[in-house]
FIKOLZA-1660 file (N, C-alpha, C; in steps of 0.1 Angstrom, whole numbers, plus 5000, padded with zeros to 4 digits):
% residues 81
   i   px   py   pz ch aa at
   1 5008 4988 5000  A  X  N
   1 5000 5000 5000  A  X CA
   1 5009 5013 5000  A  X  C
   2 5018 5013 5009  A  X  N
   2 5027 5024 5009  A  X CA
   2 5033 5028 4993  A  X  C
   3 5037 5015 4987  A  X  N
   3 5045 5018 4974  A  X CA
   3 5035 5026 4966  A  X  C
   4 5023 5020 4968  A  X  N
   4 5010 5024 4955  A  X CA
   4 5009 5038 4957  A  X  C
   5 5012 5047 4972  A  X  N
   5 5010 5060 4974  A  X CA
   5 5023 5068 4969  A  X  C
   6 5036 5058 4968  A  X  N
   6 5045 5068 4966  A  X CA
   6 5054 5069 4981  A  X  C
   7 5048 5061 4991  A  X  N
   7 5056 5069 5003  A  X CA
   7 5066 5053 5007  A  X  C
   8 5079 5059 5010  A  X  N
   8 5087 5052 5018  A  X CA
   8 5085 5050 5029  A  X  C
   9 5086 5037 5033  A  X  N
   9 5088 5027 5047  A  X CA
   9 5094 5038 5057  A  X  C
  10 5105 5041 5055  A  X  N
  10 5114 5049 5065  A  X CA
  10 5104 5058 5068  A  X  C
  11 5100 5067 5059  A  X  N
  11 5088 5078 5064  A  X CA
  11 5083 5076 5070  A  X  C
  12 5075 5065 5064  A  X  N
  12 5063 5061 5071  A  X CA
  12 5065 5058 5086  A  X  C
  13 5074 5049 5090  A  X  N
  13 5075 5045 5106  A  X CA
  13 5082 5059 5112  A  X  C
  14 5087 5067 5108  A  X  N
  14 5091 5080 5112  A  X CA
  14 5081 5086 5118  A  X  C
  15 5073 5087 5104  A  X  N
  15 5059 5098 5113  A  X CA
  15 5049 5085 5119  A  X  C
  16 5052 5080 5118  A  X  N
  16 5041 5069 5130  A  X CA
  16 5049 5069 5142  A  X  C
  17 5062 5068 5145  A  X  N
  17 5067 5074 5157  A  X CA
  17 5066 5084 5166  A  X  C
  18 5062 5100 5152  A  X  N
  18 5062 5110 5162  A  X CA
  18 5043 5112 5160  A  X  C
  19 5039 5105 5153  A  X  N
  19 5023 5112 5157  A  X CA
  19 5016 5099 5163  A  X  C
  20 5022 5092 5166  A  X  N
  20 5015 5080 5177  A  X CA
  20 5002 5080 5184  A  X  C
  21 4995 5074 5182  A  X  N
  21 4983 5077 5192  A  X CA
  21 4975 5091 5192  A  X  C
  22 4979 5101 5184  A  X  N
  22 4968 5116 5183  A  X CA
  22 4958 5110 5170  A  X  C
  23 4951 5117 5171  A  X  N
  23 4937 5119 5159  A  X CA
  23 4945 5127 5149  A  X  C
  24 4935 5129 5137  A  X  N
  24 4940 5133 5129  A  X CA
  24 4940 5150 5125  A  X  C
  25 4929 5153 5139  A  X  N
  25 4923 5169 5138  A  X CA
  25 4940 5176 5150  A  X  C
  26 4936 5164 5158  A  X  N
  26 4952 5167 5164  A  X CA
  26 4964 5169 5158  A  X  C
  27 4967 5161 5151  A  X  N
  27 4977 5165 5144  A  X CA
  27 4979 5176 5135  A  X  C
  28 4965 5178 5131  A  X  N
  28 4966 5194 5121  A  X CA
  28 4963 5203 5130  A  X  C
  29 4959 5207 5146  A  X  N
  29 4960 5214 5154  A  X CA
  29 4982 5217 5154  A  X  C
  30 4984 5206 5153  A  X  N
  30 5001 5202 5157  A  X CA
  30 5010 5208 5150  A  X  C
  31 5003 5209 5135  A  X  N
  31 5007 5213 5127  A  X CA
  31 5009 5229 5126  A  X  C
  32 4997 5233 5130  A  X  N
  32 4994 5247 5131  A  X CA
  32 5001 5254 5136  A  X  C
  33 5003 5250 5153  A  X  N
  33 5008 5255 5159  A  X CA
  33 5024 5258 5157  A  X  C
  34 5031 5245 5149  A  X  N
  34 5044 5247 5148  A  X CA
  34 5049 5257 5137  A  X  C
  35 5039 5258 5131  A  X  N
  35 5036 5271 5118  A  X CA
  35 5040 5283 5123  A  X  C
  36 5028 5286 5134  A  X  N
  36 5024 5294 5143  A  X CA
  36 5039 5298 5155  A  X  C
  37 5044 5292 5155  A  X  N
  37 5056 5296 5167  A  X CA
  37 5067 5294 5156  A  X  C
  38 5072 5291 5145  A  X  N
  38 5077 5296 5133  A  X CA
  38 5077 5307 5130  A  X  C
  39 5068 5313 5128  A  X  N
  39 5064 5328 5125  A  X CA
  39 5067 5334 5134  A  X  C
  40 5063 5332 5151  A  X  N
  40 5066 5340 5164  A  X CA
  40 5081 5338 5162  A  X  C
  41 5088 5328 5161  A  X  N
  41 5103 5333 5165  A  X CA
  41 5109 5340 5153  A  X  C
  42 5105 5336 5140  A  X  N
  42 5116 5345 5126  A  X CA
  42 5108 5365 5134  A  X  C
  43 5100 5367 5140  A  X  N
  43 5092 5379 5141  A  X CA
  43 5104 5379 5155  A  X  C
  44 5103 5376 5166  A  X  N
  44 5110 5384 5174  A  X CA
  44 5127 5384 5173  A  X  C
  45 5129 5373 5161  A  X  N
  45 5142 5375 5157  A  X CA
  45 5146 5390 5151  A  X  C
  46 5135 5395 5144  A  X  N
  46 5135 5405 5136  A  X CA
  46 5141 5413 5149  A  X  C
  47 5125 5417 5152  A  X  N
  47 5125 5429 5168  A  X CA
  47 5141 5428 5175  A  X  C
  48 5144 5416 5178  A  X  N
  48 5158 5414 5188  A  X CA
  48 5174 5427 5180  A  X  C
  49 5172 5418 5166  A  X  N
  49 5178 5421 5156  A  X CA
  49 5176 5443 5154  A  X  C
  50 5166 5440 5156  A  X  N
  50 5164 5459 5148  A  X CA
  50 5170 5468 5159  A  X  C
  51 5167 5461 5178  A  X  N
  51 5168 5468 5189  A  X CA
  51 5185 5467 5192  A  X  C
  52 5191 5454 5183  A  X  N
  52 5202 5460 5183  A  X CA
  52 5211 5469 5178  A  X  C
  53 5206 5471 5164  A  X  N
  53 5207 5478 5155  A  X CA
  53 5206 5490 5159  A  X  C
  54 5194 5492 5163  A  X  N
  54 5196 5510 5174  A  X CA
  54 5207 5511 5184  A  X  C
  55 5204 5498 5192  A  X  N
  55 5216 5502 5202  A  X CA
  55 5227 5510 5197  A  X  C
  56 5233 5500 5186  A  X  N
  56 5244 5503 5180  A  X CA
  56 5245 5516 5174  A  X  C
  57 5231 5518 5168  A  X  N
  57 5232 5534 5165  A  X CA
  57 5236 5544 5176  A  X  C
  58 5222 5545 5185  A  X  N
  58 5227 5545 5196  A  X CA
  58 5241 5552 5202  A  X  C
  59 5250 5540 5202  A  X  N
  59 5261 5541 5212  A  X CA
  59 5269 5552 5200  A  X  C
  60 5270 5548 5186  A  X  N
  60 5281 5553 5178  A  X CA
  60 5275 5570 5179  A  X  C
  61 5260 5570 5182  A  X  N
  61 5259 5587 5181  A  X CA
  61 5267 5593 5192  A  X  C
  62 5264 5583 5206  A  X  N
  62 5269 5590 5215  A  X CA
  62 5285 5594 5215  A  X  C
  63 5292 5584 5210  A  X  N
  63 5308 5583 5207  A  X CA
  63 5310 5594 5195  A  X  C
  64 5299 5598 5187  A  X  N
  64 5302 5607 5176  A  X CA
  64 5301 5625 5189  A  X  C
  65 5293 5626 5194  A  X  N
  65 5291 5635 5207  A  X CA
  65 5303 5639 5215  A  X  C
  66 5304 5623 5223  A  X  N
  66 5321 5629 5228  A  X CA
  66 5330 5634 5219  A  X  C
  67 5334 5628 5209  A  X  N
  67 5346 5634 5197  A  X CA
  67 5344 5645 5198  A  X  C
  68 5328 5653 5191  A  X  N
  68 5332 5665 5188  A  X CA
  68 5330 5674 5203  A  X  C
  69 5327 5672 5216  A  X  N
  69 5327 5679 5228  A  X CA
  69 5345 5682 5229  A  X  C
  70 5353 5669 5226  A  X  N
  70 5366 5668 5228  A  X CA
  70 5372 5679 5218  A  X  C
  71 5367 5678 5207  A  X  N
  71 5375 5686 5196  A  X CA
  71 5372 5701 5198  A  X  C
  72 5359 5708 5206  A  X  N
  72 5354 5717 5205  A  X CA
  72 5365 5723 5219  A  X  C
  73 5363 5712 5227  A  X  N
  73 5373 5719 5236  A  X CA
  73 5387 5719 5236  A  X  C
  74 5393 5711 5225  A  X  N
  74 5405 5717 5223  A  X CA
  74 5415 5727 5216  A  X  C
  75 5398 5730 5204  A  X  N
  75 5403 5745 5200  A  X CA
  75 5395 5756 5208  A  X  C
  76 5393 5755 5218  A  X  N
  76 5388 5765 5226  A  X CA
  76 5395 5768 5239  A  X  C
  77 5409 5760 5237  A  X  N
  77 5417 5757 5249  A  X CA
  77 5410 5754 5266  A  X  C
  78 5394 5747 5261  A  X  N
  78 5391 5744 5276  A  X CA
  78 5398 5732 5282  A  X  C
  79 5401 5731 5293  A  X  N
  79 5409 5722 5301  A  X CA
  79 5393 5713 5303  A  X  C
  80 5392 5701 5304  A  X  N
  80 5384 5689 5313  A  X CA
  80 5387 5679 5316  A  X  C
  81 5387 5671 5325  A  X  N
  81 5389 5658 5328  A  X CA
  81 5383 5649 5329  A  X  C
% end
């Protein structure tokens, strides 16, 4: 029966391993959901990703800030420490 469908043995006892004993609404509930938290993690990969991306903006503004505070005070001969 399996040949007539096209599907290999190995498959077959594969997924009869991992869907053992659920129904078949279960399994497409199973399905869904792994869909579904697919999508949630590539999405807060994004978010993780963008908030670093500011940080980094972020820090290089602040480092662009000190430079020219430093440069402004050294042609203005102010002393700081």
């Amino acid at each position: 029966m399996l040949r007539e469908k096209g599907i290999r043995e190995a498959i077959y006892y594969r997924l009869k391993k991992e869907y053992a004993g659920l129904h078949p609404d279960q399994i497409k509930r199973l399905k869904e959901l792994e869909k579904d938290n697919n999508r949630l993690t590539k999405l807060l990969t994004k978010v993780m990703l963008e908030g670093i991306r500011q940080l980094s903006a972020g820090r290089i503004r602040c480092m662009m800030a000190v430079c020219e505070f430093i440069i402004i005070c050294n042609n203005t001969g102010a002393a700081f420490t």
